[in-house]
N, C-alpha and C positions, 0 to 999 in steps of 0.2 A: 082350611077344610075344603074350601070351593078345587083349588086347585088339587089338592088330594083324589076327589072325586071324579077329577077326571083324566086321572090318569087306569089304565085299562087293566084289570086283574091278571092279567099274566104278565103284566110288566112287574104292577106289584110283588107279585109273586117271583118272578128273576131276582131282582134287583134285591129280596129280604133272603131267599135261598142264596147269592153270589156273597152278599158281605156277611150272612151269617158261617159261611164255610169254603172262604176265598181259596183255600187252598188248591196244589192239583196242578195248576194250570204253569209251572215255571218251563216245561221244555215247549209248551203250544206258545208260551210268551216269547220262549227264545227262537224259537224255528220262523216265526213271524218277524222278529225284531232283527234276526240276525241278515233273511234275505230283501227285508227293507230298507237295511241300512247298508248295502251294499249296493243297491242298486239307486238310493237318494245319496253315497257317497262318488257313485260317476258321474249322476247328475250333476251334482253341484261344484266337483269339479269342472267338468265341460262346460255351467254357467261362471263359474269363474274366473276361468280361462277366457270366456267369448268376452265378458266384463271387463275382463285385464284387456282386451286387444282394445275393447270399444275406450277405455278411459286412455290406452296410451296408442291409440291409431293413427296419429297424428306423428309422433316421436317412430313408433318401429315401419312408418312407413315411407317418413323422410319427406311429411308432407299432408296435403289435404288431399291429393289427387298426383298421381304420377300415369306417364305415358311410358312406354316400354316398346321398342322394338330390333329386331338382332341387324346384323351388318352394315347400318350406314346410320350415322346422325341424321337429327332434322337441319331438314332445310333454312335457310334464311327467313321463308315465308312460315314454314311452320312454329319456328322459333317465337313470330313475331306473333303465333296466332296463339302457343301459351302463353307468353307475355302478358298478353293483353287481362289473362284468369287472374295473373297475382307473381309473385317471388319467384322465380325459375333457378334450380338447381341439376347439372348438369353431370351425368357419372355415366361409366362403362368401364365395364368387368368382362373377364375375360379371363381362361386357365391357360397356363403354362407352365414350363419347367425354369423353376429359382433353381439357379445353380452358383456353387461357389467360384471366386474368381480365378481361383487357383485350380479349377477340374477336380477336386478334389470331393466331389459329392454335388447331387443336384436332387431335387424335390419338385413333386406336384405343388403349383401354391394357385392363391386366386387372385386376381391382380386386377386392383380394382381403381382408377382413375379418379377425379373427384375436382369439380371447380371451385375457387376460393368461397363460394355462399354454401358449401355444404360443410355442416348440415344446416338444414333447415331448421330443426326441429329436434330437441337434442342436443347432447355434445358426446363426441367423441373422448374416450379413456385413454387414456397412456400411463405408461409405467414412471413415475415422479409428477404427474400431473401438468399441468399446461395446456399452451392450446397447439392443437396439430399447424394451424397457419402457415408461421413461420417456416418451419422444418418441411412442409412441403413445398413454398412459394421458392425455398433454396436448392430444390432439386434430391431431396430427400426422404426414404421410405419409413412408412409407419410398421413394423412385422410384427406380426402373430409370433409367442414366446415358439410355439409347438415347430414352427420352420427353424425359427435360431439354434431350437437344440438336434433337430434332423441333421441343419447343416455345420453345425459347430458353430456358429456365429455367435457376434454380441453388439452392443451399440457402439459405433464408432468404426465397424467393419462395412463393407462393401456387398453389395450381392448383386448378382448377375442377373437382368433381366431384357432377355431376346438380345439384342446388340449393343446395349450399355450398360457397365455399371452404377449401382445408385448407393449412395454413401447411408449405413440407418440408423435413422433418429433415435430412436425407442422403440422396443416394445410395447403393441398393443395392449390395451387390456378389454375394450369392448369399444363396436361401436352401434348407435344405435337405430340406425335402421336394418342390422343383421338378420333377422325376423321376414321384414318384408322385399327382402332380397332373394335372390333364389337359392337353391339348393347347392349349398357349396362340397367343393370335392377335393381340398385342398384347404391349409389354412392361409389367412388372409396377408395380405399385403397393399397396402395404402400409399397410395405417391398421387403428382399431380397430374391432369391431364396431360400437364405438356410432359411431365415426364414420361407417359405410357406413351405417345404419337413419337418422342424421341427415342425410343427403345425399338424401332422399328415393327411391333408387332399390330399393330395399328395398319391392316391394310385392305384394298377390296376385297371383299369376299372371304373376311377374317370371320370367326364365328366369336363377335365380339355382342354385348348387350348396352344397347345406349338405354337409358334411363335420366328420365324427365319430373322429377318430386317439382310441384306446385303448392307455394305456401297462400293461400287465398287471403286478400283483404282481412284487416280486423272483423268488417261490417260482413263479410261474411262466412269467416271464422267457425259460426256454429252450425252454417249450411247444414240442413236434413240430408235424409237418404234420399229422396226425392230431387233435392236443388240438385246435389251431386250428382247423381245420374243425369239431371239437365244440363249440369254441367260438359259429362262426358258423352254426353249425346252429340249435344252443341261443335263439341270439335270434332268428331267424328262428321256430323254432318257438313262442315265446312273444309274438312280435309278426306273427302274418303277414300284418297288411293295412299293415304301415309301406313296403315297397317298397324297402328299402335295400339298396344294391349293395355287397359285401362283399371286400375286399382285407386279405390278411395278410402281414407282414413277408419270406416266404420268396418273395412273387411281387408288389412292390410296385406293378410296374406291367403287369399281361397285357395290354392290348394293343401296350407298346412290346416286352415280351416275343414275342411273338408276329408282330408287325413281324420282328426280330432272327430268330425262329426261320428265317421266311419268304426272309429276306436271305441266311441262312445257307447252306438250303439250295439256294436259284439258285445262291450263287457256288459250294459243292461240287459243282454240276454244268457249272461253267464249269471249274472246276477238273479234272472231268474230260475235257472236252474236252482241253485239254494233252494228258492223258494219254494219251487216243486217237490225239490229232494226234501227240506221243513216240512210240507204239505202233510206226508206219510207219516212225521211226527204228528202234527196238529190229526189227524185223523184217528192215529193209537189215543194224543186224549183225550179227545171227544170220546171214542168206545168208552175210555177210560172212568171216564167225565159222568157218563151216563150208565153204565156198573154201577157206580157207587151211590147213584140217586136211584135207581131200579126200586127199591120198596117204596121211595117217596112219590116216584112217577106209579106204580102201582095202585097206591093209596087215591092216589088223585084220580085214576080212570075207576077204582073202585067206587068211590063218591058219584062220580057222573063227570066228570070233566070231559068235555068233548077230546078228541085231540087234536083238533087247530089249537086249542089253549097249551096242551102240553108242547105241542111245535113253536107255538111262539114263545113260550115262556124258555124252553131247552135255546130257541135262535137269538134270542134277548141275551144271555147269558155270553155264550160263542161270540156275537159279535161285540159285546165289552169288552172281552179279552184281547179279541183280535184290533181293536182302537187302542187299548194300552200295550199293544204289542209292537203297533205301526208307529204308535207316539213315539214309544224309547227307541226302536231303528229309525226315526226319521233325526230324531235328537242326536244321536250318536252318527248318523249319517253327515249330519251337517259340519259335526265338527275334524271330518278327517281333512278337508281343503286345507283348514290352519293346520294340522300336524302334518300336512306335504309341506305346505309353504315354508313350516317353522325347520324341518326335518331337510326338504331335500328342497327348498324353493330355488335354488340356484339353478337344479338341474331342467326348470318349467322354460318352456319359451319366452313367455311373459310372468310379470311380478300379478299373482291371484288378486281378486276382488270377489270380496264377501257380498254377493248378488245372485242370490238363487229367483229364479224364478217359481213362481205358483203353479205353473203346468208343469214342473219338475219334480214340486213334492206330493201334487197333484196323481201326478201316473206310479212314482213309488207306493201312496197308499191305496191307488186302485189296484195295483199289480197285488200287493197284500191283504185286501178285503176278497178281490175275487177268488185266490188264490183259498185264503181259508174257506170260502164261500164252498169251492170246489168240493175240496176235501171233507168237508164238514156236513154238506147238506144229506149225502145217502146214510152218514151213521144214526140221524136227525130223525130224519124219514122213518126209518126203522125203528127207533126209540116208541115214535104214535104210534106205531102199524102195530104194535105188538100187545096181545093179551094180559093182562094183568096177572092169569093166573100161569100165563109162559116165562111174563116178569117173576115171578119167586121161584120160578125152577131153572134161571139161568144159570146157576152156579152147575148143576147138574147135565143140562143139555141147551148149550146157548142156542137161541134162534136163528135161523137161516131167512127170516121173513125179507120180502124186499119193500121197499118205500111205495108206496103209492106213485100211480101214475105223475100226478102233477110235481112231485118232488123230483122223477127221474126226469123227465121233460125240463125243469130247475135247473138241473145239474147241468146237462144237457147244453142250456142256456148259459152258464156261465162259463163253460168251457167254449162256447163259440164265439163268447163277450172276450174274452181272455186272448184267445187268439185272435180274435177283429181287433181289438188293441196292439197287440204285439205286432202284427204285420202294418197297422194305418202309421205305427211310430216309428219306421223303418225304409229308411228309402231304399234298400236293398228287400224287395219284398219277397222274393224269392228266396232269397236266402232266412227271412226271417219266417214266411212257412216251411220252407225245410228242417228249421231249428223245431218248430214246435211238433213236426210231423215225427221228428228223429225222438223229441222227446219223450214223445206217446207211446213210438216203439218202445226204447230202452225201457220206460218204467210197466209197459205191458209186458217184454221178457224179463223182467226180473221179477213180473209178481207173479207170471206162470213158474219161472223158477223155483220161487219161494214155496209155490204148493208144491211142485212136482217132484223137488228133495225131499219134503220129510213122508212122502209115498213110497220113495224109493229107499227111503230108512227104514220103511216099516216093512220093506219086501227081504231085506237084506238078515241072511242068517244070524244067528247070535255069536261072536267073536269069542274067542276063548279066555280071551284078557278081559276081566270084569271091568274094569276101568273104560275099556273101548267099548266094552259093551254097552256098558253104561250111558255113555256119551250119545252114543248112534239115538239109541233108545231113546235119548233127552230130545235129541233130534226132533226123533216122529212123535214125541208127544202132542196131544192137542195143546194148542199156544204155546208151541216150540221158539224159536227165536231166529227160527232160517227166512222167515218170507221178512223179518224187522232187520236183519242182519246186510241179507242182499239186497234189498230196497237203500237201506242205509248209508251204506259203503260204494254199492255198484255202480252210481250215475258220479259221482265224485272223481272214483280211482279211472274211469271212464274216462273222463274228460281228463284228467291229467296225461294218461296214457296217450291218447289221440293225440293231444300239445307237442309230447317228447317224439312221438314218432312222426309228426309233421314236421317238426325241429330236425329229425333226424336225415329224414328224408332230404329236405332244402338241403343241408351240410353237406351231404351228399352228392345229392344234384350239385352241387356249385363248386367245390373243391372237389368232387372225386371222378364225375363222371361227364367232365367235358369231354368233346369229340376229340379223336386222335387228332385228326386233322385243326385243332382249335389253334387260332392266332395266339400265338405271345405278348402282342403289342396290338394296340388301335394306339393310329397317327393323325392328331387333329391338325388342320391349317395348316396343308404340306402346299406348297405353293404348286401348281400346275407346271410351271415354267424348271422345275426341281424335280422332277418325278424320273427321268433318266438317269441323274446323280446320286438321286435318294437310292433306287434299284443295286447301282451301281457299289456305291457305298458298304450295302449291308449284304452282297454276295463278297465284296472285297474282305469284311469284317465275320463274315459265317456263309461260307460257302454252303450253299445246298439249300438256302434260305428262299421262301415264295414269298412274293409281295404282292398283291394285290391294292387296287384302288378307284376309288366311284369318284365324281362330282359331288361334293356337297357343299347344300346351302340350306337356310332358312328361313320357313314359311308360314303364316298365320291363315289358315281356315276363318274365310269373313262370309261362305254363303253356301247352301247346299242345294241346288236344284233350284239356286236362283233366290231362295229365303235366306235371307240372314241368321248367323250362326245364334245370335240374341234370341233370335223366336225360334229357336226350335225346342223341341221336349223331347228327351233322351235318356236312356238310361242311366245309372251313375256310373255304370262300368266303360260307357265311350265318354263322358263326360271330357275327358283327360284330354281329347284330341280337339275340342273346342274351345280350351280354356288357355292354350297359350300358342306359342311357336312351335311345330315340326323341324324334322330332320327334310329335306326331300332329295329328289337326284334325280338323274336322266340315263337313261341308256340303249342302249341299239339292240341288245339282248337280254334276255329273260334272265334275272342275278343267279348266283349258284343260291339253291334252299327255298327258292321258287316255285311255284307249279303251276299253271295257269290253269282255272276249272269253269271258265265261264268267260266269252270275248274271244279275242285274238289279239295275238300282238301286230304291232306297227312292222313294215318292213324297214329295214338298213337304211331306205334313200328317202324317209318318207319325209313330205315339205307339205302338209294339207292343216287345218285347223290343232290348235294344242291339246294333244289324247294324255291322260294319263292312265296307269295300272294300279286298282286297288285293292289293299290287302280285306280278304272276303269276309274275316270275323267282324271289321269294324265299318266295312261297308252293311252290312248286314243289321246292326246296332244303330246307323246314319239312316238307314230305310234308303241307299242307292242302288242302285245295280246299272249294269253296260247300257251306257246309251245316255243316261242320266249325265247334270255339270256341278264341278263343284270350282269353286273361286276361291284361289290362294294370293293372299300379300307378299310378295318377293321382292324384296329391296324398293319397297317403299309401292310400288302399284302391282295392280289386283292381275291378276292373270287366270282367266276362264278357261277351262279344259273339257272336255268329255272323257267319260271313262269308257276307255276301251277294252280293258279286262279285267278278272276279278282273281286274287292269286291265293293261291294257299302257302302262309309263308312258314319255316322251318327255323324259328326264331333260336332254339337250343341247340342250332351247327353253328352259330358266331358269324356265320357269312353275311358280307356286308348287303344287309337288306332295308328296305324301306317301308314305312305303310303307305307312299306315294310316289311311283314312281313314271317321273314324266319322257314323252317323247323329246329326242335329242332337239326339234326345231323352235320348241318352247322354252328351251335355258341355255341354250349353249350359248347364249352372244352373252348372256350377265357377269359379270365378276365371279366368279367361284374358287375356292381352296380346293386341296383332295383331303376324302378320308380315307387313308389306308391302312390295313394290318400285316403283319408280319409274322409268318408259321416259320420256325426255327425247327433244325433237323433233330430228332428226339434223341434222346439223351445228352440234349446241351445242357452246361450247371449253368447258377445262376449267377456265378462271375461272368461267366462270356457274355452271357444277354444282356449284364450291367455295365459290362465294357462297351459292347455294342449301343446302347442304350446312351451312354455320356459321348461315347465319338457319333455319333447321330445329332443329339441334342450342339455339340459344339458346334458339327458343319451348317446342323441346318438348324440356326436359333430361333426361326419364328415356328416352327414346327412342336408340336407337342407328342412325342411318346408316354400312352398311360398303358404299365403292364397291366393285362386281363386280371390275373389272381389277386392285385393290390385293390381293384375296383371291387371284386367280389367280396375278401375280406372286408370291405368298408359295408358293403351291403350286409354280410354276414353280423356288424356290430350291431346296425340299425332293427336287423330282423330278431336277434336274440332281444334287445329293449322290448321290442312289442311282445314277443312270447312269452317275458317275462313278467311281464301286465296280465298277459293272460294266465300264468301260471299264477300268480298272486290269485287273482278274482277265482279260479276255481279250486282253490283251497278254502275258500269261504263256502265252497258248495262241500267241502268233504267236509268241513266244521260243523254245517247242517246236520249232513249222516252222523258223526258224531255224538250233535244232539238226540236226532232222531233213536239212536243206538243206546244212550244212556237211558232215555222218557223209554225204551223195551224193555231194557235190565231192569227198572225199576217197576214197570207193570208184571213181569213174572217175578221179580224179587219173592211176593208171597208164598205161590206154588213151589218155587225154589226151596223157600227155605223149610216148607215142610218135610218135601222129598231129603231134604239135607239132616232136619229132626229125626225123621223117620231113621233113616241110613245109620246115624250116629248111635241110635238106640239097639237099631240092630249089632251091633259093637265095629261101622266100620270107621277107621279114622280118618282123620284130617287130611292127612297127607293121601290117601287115596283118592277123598272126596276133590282134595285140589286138584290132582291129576285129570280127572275125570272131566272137570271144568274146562282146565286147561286141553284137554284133546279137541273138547266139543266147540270150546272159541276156535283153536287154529283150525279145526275142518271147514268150520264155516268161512274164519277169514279165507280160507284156501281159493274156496269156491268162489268166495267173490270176489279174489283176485283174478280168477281163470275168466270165469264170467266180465268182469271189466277188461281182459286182454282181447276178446271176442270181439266186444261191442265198441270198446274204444280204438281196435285194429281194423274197424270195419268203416266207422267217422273218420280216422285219417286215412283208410283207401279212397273211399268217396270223395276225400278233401286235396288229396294230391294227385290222383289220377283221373276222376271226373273237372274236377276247378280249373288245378294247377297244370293238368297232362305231364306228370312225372312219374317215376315208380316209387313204390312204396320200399322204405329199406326197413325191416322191423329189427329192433333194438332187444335184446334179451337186458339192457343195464335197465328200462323202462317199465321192463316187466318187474324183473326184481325188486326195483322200487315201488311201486306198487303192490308186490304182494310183503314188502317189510311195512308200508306205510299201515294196510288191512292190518295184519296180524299186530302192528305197534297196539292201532285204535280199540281192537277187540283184545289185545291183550290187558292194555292198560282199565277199558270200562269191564270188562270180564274178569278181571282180578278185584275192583275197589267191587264189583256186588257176590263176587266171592266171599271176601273177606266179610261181609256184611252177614254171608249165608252161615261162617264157620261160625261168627261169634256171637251168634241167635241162643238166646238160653230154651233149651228144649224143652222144659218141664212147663213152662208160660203157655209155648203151642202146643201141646198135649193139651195141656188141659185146656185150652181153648176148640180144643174139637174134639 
């Protein structure tokens, strides 16, 4: 009784109105459930995923700590200086062309060297099992199945690599530091060190990648984040002109990390779309909600009840719903990681770990309290603001009242709370208030939409077909179903649209609308001392052919203006160029696709301090400009430069450009390769190139030819994945509308079915009445397909020609899907509350009114 008493009468009063007439509430429980578990199901993938690297960081990184840097192994002294950390395992990868021994075919593969203690950590697979050992210590390759079947091989065959053949052991099946390896472009092939330094491709100024896995002591085995980065500090501080890029077991790979994070956070912002899109449901039934208690809310301001009581007792309610709304999406959220794992886990980087964190399911149900909070507080408002005796004539003439000051000021509030959330959880902050700014729009034109058609139904003359007439009429009635319809449908088929015609567009850009002038080939690791012969060659092999060729080497970014790349804070979009090795080069003139807009260039004969040229977007992002030094690691020591110009570069002509391009008296003495491409005269087929291509590769084996359009297709596979993630996630926002669309149908069900008694009585039938139906859904899907081609033609303008600087290609297959997807959804919930209306017994509602 004690505690009874001191619980507050309008709680009371919720809580005995909720479970005396629970009902009502199944599309505000879905529209809450559905975009909470959509956004707790990215979450807790992405903790799953970080959980899987943290429990196997050790195994996919080949180590407790590895050292990484391009063209020349560690020294002797360096050696001696990882040593000292623990276990040292030894490897270097490297692309080239696997070719068969007979010319008969040759492939991009990745060729990856490996000392008898690797792995560390782990074992490598092979096809019958065993251990690779043997088979490599005897001068024999481990191959990826996907090369054996490009080049016809099998075990027991030969394959060509650079200047010797290597006898192969088995087929691959995994090995496992794949993961914390980099970005391969070819499938793999396994031999030993000495086999790779035998095969001649092993040379100065090779664009090769040495790699240093450290297995640390037992006793310090479970070293923190902290020891480890003392750890990589430590050598760093005792080696600092070695240039080596430093990874430890708790992060084994930051940039697929950071991919991942990036992924993460789009789809929890598609995720909240749903929710937004839901929102418009939760709002219909909250109206809904509070119609149906209007005499009870009546009754109670008749009595005396202030209405702070009836707002709290109405917000008591609401947020019940909306905690058993967020519970069953956060439950249902959790358990999609196991149906990826169980379903497609092969296809994850790593094997999932069931480890969600608190601040995950944390932000899912603040995203869904604020979210109903949103929606829900102005029909609230409105409910106290209103007269008792305007409460019994709603049926007649609903109120137009607005909420009180302190409710809009609320609203107000949550909507600033909502987006201060969304942007503090987004390292791309920009882009995530541009999500929220774009979202305001859309659902602002679509609700001016919504009024401004059935105004414009009401203007439009009466049609001669009863059935059309009828329809329009349905239209503009009061509580028509256009402003539920295009709220519904329109941010959904919106975002799908935008997806396919970004989709469209990249396909485009990439296979259709290279420069005339675009190379056919980029040639990695053409030896300098070959570049007369290599020329020679491929005018001998296709006359009319241009070659072209720069210096290239590779470089790590260790200081900007004199500060270490470690201490600086940057955006995530330059992040890229401080996080591993560069491309660089030299040259005496401004490259083709260049422009210089800031400096000047070096003269021809210039011999004075090392200038380099930098590219101006990510000078810009670095906070550099002319005058300003920045410190690059080049074959093992730091080399300071000033910047002497800042260039606009013209990165979609193919020409060979740089984001750093140094004065000739700063690299020319170092070991260097050339990169060159190769523009073949147009209308060559793609046997000549392929001929061209294997008598290239035979003369000149340490050289690698990669055709342009085989690299794009590979990029093209990589970018459909991610679009397809994205298309996934916003179909969960059309399933919203959906909902949103059904909780309509069913709020006019009533008025429907009168209109439908009435009609019947009048003697008209069935099949007219279904007609009738049938015009007034597709008019509506219509519109909100037209209205989603608009809106979602306008996010993929912004998104490929503000972002990306491409043009936009629009797709008529995008639209059409789109408006089949609209009229499916309005066909299918427009038909079940059809049939609903046809087979209403009429004499029931007669006599009920």
């Amino acid at each position: 009784m004690r505690f009874r008493a001191l619980i507050p009468l309008w709680l009371k009063l919720a809580l005995r109105d909720l479970l005396a007439a629970p009902t009502g509430f199944g599309v505000f429980v879905g529209c809450i459930a559905l975009g909470v578990m959509a956004i707790t199901a990215v979450q807790a993938l992405s903790d799953g995923l970080g959980a899987g690297f943290m429990r196997q960081g050790r195994m996919l990184l080949g180590g407790d700590v590895t050292f990484v840097r391009p063209h020349i192994p560690a020294t002797s002294t360096e050696r001696e200086r990882l040593s000292a950390l623990g276990k040292v395992s030894e490897t270097a990868s490297l692309r080239t062309l696997a070719r068969r021994p007979d010319g008969g075919g040759q492939a991009l593969a990745e060729v990856k060297g490996v000392d008898e203690d690797y792995p560390l950590a782990g074992a490598v697979a092979i096809a019958g099992g065993g251990p690779i050992g043997p088979a490599l210590a005897a001068g024999q390759a481990i191959v990826d199945p996907l090369l054996l079947e490009r080049l016809r091989l099998k075990p027991g065959d030969t394959i060509r690599l650079g200047e010797t053949e290597v006898p192969i052991a088995a087929p691959l099946v995994s090995e496992p530091d794949a993961v914390g390896d980099r970005a391969t472009f070819g499938p793999r092939v396994l031999v030993s060190l000495a086999t790779l330094k035998r095969s001649g491709l092993v040379q100065p100024g090779t664009l090769i990648r040495w790699r240093y896995g450290v297995l640390l002591p037992r006793a310090r085995a479970a070293a923190s984040a902290a020891e480890l980065k003392a750890i990589t500090d430590g050598v760093k501080r005792d080696l600092p002109q070695s240039g080596f890029i430093t990874t430890d077991r708790l992060d084994p790979s930051p940039q697929l990390t950071r991919t991942l994070e990036r992924l993460r956070q789009f789809l929890t912002l598609i995720g909240l779309a749903s929710l937004l899109v839901g929102g418009v449901g939760v709002a219909n039934a909250v109206q809904t909600f509070i119609e149906r208690r209007r005499k009870t809310i009546a009754i109670f301001k008749s009595l005396g009840a202030p209405r702070g009581l009836v707002f709290r007792m109405l917000l008591a309610q609401v947020i019940a719903v909306t905690v058993v709304g967020i519970g069953i999406g956060i439950v249902f959220g959790l358990a999609v990681p196991e149906l990826v794992s169980a379903f497609a886990g092969k296809a994850l980087p790593v094997e999932l770990s069931f480890n969600i964190a608190p601040s995950s399911i944390g932000l899912a149900a603040g995203y869904g309290l604020l979210t109903a909070m949103l929606y829900a507080l102005w029909p609230l408002g409105r409910a106290e603001q209103i007269a008792p005796s305007v409460l019994f004539r709603d049926d007649v003439a609903p109120s137009g009242e607005r909420p009180r000051l302190a409710i809009m000021l609320a609203t107000g509030a949550v909507a600033a709370l909502l987006i201060g959330v969304v942007v503090a959880t987004s390292d791309a902050k920009l882009v995530a208030l541009s999500f929220c700014g774009g979202m305001a729009a859309v659902l602002g034109v679509l609700a001016l939409a919504g009024r401004f058609i059935p105004m414009l139904a009401r203007a439009l003359p009466r049609f001669a077909n009863a059935e059309a007439s009828f329809a329009v009429q349905s239209i503009a009635a009061p509580g028509g179903l256009a402003a539920s319809v295009l709220l519904s449908l329109g941010i959904g088929l919106s975002l799908l649209i935008a997806i396919a015609l970004v989709d469209v567009s990249l396909e485009s850009e990439l296979n259709g609308r290279l420069p005339e002038a675009a190379p056919a080939y980029f040639v990695l690791d053409l030896p300098k001392s070959e570049r007369a012969a290599f020329s020679a060659a491929i005018e001998s092999g296709l006359p009319g052919s241009v070659v072209q060729s720069v210096p290239m080497l590779r470089g790590r970014l260790v200081a900007v203006k004199d500060t270490p790349v470690e201490a600086l804070k940057v955006a995530p979009d330059a992040a890229w160029a401080l996080s591993g090795d560069r491309g660089l080069t030299f040259a005496e003139r401004v490259p083709e696709g260049s422009r210089i807009v800031a400096g000047e260039w070096w003269a021809g004969d210039y011999a004075g301090e090392p200038l380099v040229s930098f590219e101006t977007e990510l000078a810009k992002q670095l906070g550099v400009g002319v005058g300003d030094t920045v410190t690059v690691n080049v074959l093992g020591r730091n080399l300071t430069a000033r910047i002497a110009s800042l260039r606009e570069v013209k990165w979609d002509s193919l020409a060979l450009n740089f984001v750093m391009v140094f004065s000739p008296n700063a690299l020319e003495a170092a070991p260097f390769k050339l990169l060159a491409t190769i523009r073949v005269p147009a209308g060559t087929s793609l046997e000549a190139e392929a001929a061209l291509s294997n008598t290239l590769s035979a003369a000149f084996p340490t050289a690698t030819p990669i055709r342009v359009r085989d690299a794009i297709a590979q990029f093209n596979d990589v970018l459909a994945k991610v679009l397809t993630a994205f298309r996934v996630a916003s179909s969960v926002t059309l399933i919203a509308g959906a909902l949103v669309l059904a909780g309509a149908l069913a709020t006019a069900q009533r008025r429907r079915i009168l209109n439908a008694v009435i009609l019947k009585a009048l003697g008209v039938t069935r099949g007219r009445i279904l007609l009738s139906h049938a015009i007034e859904y597709g008019l509506l899907a219509l519109l909100a397909a037209l209205l989603a081609t608009v809106l979602g033609g306008l996010a993929a303008w912004v998104t490929v020609h503000k972002v990306m600087h491409i043009d936009l290609v629009f797709s008529l297959t995008a639209i059409a899907e789109a408006l089949t997807l609209a009229l499916l959804l309005a066909g299918l919930f427009g038909g079940i509350g059809t049939w609903a209306v046809l087979r209403a017994p009429a004499v029931s509602y007669l006599k009920s009114e």
